[in-house]
C-alpha positions as CSV (number, residue, x, y, z in Angstrom):
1,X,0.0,0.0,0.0
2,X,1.0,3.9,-0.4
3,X,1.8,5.8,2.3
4,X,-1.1,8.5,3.0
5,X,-3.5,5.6,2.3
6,X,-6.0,4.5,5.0
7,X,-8.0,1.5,5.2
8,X,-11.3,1.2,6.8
9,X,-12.1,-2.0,8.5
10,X,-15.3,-4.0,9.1
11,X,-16.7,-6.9,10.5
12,X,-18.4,-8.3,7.4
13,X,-18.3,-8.0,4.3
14,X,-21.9,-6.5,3.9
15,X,-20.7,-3.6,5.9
16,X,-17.6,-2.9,3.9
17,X,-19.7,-2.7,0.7
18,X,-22.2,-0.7,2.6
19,X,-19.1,1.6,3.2
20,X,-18.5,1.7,-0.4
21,X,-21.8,2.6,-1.3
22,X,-21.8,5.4,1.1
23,X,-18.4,6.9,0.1
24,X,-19.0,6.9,-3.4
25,X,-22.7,8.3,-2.9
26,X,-20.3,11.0,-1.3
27,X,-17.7,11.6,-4.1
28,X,-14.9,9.9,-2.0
29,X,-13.1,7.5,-4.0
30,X,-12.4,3.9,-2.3
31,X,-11.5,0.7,-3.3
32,X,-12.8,-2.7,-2.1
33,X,-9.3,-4.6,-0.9
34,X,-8.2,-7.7,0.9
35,X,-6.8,-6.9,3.9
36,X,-3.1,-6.4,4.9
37,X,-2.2,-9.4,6.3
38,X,-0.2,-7.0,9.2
39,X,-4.0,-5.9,9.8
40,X,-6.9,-8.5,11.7
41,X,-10.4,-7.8,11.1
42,X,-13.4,-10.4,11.0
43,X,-13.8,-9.8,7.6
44,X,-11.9,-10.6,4.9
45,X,-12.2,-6.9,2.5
46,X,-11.7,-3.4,3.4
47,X,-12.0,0.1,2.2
48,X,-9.0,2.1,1.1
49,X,-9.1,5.6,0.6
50,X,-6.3,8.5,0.4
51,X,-5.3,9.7,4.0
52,X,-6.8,13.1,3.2
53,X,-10.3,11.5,3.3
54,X,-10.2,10.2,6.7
55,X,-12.2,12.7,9.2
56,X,-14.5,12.9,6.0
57,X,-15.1,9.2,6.0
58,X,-14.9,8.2,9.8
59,X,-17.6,11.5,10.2
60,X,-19.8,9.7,7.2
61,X,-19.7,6.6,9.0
62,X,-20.7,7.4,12.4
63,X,-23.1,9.9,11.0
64,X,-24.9,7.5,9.0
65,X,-24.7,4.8,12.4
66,X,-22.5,2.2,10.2
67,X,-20.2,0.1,12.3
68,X,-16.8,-0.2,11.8
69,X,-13.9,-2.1,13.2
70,X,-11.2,1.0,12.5
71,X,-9.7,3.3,10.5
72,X,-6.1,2.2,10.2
73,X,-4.0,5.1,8.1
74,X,0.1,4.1,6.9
């Protein structure tokens, strides 16, 4: 991964493509990704997204009451 990406973390899958729905509905771009294997998570895909998009997203989440395991940024 680039440095000043972030990865948003779920606990399922449906979640993480609810993520993506969400972030694109917003004009942020992400992409559906395994995760790192240095990363754990319950599910098996995450979100990535440039670093500058991360109070943007993590405020979109927990606006719109969509759980998420983390935001992890490298």
């Amino acid at each position: 991964m680039n440095e000043g990406q972030c990865v948003a973390l779920f606990h399922s899958t449906s979640l993480a493509l609810r993520g993506e729905k969400l972030c694109r509905a917003e004009g942020i771009p992400v992409k559906l990704i395994p995760v790192p294997r240095r990363l754990s998570s319950d599910c098996g895909v995450c979100l990535r997204f440039a670093g500058a998009f991360e109070e943007r997203v993590r405020a979109l989440f927990n606006e719109r009451a969509l759980e998420f395991e983390d935001i992890v940024c490298l």
